[in-house]
N, C-alpha and C positions, 0 to 999 in steps of 0.2 A: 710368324715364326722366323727365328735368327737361327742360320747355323755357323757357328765358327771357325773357322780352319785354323792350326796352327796354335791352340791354347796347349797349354804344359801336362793335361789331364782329357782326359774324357768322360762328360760329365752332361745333364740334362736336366735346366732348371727354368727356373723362371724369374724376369726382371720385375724390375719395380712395378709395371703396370701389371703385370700377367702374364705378359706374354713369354709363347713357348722360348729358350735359349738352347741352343744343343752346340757343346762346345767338342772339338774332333782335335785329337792326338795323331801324327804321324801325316804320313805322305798321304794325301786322293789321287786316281783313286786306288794305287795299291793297298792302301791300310785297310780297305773296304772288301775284307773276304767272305767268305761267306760265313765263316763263324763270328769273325769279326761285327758284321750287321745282326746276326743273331742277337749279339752278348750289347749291342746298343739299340735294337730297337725293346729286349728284356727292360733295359736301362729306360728307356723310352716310355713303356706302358706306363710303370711307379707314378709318372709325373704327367704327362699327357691325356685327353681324354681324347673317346673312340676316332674324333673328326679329327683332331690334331693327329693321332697317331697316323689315321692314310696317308695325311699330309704331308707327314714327316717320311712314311714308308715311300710315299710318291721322290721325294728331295733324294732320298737316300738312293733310290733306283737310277735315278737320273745322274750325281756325283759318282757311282760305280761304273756306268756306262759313259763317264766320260763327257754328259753334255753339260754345256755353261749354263747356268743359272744365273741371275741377278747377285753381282758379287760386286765387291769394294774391298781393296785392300788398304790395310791401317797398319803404323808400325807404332809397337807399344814399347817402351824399354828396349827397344834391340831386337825383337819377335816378330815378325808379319804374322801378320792376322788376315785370313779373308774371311769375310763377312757373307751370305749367302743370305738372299731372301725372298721367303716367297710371299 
């Protein structure tokens, strides 16, 4: 599973092979409120199954509390992007 920081939208798909992609609008982790993770992990169930969703639920708990995750930063056009993976 990819999570990306820094994309123009908020949005949760999947790449060419399959895998999960969860792309994240605004600041970590202020933008991660509590309504906020409600209305992406909502966004989340649509495209995820049950194992990816804890997974995801797992990544999400961890970026609101602040801890590093396995991350990479990329600049695409002029945007940083970080990369998160679990």
């Amino acid at each position: 599973m990819l999570v990306v920081h820094g994309a123009s939208a908020t949005a949760v798909v999947r790449g060419r092979t399959g895998e999960p992609v969860v792309l994240l609008s605004g600041e970590l982790p202020e933008a991660l409120t509590p309504a906020a993770l409600d209305e992406l992990l909502n966004l989340a169930a649509a495209v995820l199954d049950a194992e990816e969703l804890r997974l995801f639920r797992s990544c999400l708990s961890a970026l609101h509390c602040g801890e590093k995750l396995d991350e990479r930063r990329i600049e695409v056009s002029g945007a940083v992007l970080t990369v998160y993976r679990s």
